[in-house]
C-alpha positions as CSV (number, residue, x, y, z in Angstrom):
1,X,20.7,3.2,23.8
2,X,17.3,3.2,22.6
3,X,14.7,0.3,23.2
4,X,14.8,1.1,27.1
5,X,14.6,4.6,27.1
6,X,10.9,3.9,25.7
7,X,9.9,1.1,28.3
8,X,5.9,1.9,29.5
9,X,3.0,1.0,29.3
10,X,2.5,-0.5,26.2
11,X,4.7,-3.4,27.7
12,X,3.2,-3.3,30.7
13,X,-0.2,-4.1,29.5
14,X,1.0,-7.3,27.3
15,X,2.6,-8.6,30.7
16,X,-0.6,-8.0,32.5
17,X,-2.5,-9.4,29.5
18,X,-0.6,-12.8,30.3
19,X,-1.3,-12.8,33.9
20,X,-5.1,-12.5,33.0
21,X,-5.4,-15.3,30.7
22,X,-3.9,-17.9,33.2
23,X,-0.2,-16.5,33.9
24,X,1.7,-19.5,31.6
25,X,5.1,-18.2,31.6
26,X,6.1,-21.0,29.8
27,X,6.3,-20.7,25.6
28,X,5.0,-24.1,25.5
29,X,1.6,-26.2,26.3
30,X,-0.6,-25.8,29.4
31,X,-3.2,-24.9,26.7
32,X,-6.1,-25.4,29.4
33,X,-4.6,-22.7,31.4
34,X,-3.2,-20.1,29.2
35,X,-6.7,-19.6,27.5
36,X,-4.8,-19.0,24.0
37,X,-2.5,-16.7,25.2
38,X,1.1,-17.5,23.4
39,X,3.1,-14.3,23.7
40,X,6.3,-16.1,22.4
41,X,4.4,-17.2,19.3
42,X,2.6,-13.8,18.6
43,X,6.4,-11.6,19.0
44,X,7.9,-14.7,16.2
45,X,5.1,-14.3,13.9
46,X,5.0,-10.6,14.0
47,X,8.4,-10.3,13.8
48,X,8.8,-12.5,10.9
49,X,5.8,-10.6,9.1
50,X,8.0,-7.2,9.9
51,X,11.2,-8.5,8.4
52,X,9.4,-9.8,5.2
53,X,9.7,-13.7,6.2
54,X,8.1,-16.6,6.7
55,X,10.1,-18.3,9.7
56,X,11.4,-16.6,13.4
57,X,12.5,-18.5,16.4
58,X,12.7,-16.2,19.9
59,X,15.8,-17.3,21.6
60,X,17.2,-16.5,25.1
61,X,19.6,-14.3,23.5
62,X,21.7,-13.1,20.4
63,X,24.6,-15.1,21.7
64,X,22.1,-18.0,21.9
65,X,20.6,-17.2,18.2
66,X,23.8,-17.5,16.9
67,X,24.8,-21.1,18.7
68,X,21.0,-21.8,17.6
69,X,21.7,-21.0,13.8
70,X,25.0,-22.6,13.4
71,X,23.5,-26.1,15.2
72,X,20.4,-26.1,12.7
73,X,22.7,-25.7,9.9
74,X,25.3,-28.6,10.7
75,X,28.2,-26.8,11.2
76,X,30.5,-28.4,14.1
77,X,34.0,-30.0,14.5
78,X,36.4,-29.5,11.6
79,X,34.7,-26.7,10.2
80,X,36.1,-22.9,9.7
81,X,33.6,-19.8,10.0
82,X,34.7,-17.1,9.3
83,X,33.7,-13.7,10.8
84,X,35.2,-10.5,11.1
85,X,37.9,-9.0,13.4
86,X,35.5,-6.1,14.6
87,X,32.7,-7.4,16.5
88,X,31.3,-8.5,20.1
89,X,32.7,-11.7,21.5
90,X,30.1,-13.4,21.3
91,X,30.1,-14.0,17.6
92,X,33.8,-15.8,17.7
93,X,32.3,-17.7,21.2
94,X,29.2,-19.2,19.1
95,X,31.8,-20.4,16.6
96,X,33.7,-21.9,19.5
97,X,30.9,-23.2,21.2
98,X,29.7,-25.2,18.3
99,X,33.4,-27.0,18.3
100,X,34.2,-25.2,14.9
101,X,37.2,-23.2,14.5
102,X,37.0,-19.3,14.3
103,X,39.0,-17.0,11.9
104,X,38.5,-13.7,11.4
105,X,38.7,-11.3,8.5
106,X,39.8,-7.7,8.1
107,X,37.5,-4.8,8.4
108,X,37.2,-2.0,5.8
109,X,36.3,1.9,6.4
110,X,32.1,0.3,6.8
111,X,34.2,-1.2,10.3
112,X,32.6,-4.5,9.0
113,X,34.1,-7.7,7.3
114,X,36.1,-6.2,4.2
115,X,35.4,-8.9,0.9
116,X,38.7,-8.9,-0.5
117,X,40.1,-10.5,3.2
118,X,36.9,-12.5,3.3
119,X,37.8,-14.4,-0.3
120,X,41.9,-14.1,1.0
121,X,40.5,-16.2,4.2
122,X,38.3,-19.0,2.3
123,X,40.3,-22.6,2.7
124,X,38.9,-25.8,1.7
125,X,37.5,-26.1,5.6
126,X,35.4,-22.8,5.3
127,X,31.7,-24.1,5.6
128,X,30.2,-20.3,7.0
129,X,30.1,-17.0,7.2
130,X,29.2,-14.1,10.0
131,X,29.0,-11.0,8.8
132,X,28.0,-8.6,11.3
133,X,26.8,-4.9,11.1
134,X,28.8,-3.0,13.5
135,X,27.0,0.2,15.4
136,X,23.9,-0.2,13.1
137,X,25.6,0.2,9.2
138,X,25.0,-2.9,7.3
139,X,28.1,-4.2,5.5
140,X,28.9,-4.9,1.9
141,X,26.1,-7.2,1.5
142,X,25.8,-7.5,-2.1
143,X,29.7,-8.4,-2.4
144,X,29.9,-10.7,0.5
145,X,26.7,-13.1,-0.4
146,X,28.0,-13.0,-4.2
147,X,31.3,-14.6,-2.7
148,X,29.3,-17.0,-0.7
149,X,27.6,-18.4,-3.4
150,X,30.5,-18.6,-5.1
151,X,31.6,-20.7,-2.9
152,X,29.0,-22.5,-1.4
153,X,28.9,-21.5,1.9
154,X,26.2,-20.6,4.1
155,X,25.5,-17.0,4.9
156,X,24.8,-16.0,8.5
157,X,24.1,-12.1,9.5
158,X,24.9,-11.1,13.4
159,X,21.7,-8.4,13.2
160,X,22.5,-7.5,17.0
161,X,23.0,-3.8,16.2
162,X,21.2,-3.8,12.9
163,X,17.7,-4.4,13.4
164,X,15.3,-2.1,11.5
165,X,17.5,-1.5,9.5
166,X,18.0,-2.0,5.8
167,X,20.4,-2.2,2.4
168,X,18.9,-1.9,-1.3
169,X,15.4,-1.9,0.9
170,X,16.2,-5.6,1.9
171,X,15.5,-5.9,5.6
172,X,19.2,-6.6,7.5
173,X,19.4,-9.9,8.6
174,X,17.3,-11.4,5.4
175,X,20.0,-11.1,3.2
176,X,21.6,-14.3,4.2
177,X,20.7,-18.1,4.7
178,X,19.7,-17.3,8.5
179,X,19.6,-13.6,10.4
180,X,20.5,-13.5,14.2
181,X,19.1,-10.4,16.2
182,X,20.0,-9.4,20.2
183,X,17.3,-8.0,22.0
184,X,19.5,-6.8,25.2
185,X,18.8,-3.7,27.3
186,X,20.9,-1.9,25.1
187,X,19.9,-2.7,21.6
188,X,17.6,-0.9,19.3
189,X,14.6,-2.9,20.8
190,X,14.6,-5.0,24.1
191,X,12.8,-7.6,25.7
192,X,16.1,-7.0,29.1
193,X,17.8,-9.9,27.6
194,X,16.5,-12.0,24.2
195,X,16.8,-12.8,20.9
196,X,15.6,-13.9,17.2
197,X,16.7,-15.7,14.5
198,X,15.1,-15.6,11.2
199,X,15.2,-18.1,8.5
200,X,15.1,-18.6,4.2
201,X,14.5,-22.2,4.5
202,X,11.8,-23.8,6.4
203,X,13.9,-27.2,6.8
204,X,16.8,-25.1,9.2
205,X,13.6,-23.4,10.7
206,X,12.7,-26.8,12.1
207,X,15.5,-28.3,13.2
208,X,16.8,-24.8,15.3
209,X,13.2,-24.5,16.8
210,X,13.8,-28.6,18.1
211,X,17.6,-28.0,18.6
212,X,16.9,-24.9,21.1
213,X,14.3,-27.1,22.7
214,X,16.4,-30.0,24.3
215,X,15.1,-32.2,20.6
216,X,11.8,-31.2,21.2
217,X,10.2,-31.8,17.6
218,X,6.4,-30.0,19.4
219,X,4.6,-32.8,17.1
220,X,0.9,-32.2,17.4
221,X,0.0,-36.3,16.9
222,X,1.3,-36.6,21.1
223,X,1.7,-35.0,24.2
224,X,5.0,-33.4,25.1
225,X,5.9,-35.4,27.6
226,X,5.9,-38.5,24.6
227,X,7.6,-35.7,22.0
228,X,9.1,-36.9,18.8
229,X,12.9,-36.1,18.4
230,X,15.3,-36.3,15.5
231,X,18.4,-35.1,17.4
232,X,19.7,-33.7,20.8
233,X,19.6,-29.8,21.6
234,X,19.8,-27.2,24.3
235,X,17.3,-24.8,26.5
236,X,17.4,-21.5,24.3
237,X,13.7,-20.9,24.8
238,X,12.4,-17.7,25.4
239,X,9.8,-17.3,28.1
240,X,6.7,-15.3,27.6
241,X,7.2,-12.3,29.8
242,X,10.0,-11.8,27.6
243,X,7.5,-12.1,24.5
244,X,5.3,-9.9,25.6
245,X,7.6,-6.8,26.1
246,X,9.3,-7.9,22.6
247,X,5.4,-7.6,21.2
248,X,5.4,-4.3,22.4
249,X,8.8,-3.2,21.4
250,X,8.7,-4.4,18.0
251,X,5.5,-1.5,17.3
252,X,8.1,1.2,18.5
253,X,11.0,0.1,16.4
254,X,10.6,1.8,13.0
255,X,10.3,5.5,15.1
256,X,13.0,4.1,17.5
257,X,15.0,4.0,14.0
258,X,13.5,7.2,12.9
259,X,14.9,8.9,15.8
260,X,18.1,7.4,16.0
261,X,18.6,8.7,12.4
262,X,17.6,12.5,13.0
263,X,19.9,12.3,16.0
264,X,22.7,10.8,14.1
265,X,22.4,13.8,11.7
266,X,22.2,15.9,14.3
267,X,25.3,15.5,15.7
268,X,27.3,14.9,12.6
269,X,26.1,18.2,11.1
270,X,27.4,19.8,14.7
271,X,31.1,18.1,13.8
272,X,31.3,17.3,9.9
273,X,32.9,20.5,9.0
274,X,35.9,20.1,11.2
275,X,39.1,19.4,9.7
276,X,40.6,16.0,10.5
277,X,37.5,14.2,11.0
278,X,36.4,11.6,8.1
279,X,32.9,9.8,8.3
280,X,32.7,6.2,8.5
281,X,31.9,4.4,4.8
282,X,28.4,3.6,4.4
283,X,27.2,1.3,1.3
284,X,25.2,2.6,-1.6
285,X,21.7,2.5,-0.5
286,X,21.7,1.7,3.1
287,X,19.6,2.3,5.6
288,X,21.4,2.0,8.9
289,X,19.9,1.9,12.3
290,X,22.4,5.0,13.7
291,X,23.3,3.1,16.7
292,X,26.1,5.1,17.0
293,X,27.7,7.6,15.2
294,X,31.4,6.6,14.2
295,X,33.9,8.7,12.6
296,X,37.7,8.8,12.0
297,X,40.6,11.4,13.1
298,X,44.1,11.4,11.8
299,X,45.7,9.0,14.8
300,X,45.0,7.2,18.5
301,X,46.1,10.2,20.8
302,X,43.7,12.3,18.6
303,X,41.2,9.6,19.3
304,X,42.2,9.3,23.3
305,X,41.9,13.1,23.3
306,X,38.1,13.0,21.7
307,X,37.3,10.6,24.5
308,X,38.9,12.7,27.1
309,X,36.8,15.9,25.8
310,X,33.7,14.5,25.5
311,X,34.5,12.9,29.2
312,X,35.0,16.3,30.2
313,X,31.6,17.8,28.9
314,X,29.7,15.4,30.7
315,X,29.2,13.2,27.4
316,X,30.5,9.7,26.5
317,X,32.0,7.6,23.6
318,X,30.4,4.1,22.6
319,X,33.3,1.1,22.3
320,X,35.7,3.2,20.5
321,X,38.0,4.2,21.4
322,X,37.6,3.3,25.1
323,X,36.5,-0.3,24.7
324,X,37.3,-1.9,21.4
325,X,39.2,-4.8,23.5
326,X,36.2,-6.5,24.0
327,X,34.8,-5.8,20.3
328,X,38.4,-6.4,18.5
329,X,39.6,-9.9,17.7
330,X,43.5,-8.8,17.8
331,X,43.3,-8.6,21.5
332,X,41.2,-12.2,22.4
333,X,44.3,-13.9,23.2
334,X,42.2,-15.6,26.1
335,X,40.1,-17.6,23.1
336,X,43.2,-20.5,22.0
337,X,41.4,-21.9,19.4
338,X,41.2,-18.1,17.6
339,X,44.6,-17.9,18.3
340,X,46.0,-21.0,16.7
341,X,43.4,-19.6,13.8
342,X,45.6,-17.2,13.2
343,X,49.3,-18.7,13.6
344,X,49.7,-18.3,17.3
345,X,49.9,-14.7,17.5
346,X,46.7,-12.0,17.4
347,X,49.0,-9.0,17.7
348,X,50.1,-8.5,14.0
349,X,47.0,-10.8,12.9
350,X,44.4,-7.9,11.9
351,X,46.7,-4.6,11.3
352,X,44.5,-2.7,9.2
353,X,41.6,-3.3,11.5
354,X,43.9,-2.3,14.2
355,X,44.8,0.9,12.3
356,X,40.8,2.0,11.7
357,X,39.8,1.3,15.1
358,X,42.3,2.6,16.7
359,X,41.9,6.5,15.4
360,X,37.8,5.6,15.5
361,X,35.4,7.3,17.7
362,X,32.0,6.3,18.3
363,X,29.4,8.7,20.3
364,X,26.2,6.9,21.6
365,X,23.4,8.0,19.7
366,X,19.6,7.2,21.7
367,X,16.0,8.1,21.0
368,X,16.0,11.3,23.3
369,X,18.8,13.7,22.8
370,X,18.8,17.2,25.0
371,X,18.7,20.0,22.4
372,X,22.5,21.3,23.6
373,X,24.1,18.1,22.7
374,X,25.4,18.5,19.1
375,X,27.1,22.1,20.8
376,X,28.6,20.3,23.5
377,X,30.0,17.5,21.6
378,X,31.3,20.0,19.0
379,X,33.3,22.0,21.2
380,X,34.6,19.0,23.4
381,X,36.2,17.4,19.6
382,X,37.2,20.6,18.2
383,X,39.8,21.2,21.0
384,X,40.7,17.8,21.2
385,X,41.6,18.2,17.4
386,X,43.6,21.3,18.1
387,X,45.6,20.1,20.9
């Protein structure tokens, strides 16, 4: 849980800095007022210089960069996108929301989309793909874009947990055709709720900045109130208050990474050498955000019993194995159109995704860890493991 833990004054002074140019909270116009002050603008251009790309668009959320990304790329009634089984639920209610069907793929020992389901899962109706990188470890990147442009279908990453990180030394969520990023009070860098969505192709830049602005095309030649528009949209903007902390956040998020990573090492060199635990896959040359760190034990009580034992010791899981109903597809029975996805029934739709997760356990992993920590969690899992 890292971006908040490092909440001070850094992001207070960019806040104050708006109030003392004018106090525009608003990301667009009152140029008389705001005395050049754009906060929203600064955060998209820095953040696109920091990911290596030309074109970012700040967005009310991740949920809302993803509706924003799959509107600027067409994708809408009749179409299939496919994502994977593990995952939050907003990347299947995006799907939804944009009147496209959802279907799912399996999940490999990475816990993200497994290839070999994704190619199984391609129909004549598949226009997209969502791969997302679970906890931080970036998924098989190199095999899943080589299917998509085999295929010809558009490439989306769900960067929520990845950002910072990196694969082959290719920023996550540049890999694909458009990158999506979550800036929650939980994610590796915050602005309390947020998001970004980065882009290849300047074209898709334009229309998602006009679609997540009610149509607004921001042309220069008139005033907004007499805007140019080329199609309908929503209200996804992000307001500058927002910008600002994400201004200051974005400077802390390579040590915020840093950290993460010499935690994550931490505790798994307090654990590693206990027998029945195996480490989550990672791909050749990735360099994952350590959100979390996730490893496997022989079954589900062993799992449960984890859980319990960290309970006990006064520390805590992250999803798994605790909370994987709102992160596993097999158990979204409330989303219909999901359901008829995958023949009407979402119990025996995903079993080998149902058979990782459910012996998975995930312990949060934050900037500050307290120097008995790796002990604690160590003795907790090593009884559970002998019980």
């Amino acid at each position: 849980m890292p971006g908040y833990e490092l909440i001070g004054s850094e992001e207070l002074a960019e806040i104050q800095d708006v109030f003392a140019h004018g106090g525009v909270l608003f990301r667009h116009g009152f140029d008389a007022l705001r005395n050049d002050c754009y906060k929203v603008r600064q955060f998209e251009q820095e953040f696109a210089a920091k990911m290596g790309i030309k074109h970012a668009l700040a967005v009310t959320s991740g949920t809302a960069a993803l509706r924003v990304a799959l509107a600027a790329l067409g994708i809408g009634p009749g179409d299939e996108v496919i994502t994977q089984s593990f995952t939050f639920v907003a990347t299947a209610e995006a799907i939804i929301e944009s009147r496209a069907t959802p279907v799912c793929a399996e999940i490999d020992t990475t816990l993200n989309m497994d290839p070999d389901d994704l190619l199984r899962k391609i129909t004549p109706r598949t226009k997209a793909v969502i791969v997302v990188h679970m906890l931080g470890t970036p998924a098989r990147l190199p095999e899943i874009a080589e299917i998509c442009r085999r295929k010809n279908l558009v490439l989306i990453e769900d960067t929520a947990w990845g950002c910072g990180g990196n694969l082959q030394g290719k920023p996550l969520g540049t890999w694909g055709d458009v990158g999506t990023f979550s800036f929650d009070f939980a994610k590796t860098m915050t602005t309390g709720e947020g998001g970004m969505v980065v882009f290849g192709d300047e074209d898709v830049w334009k229309k998602a900045a006009a679609w997540h602005d009610h149509g607004h095309e921001n042309n220069p030649a008139v005033p907004r109130w007499e805007d140019t528009r080329a199609s309908s949209g929503f209200n996804y903007r992000m307001m500058e208050l927002q910008g600002a902390v994400g201004i200051a956040q974005l400077k802390k998020l390579s040590g915020v990474v840093e950290a993460q990573r010499r935690n994550r090492d931490s505790l798994w060199q307090a654990i590693s050498d206990l027998p029945g635990i195996q480490p989550r896959a990672v791909p050749q040359g990735a360099y994952d955000t350590a959100d979390a760190l996730v490893f496997l034990v022989p079954d589900n009580p062993a799992a449960l019993r984890c859980r319990e034992g960290l309970l006990a010791a006064g520390l805590a899981t992250k999803i798994l194995p605790e909370a994987y109903t709102w992160h596993f597809a097999g158990t979204w029975k409330h989303m219909p159109e999901l359901v008829a996805a995958h023949g009407g029934n979402l119990d025996t739709a995903f079993p080998r995704s149902n058979a990782i997760l459910s012996r998975a356990v995930s312990l949060p992993v934050g900037v500050k860890l307290a120097e008995d920590v790796p002990s604690r969690a160590r003795r907790a899992i090593e009884k559970a493991m002998k019980s």
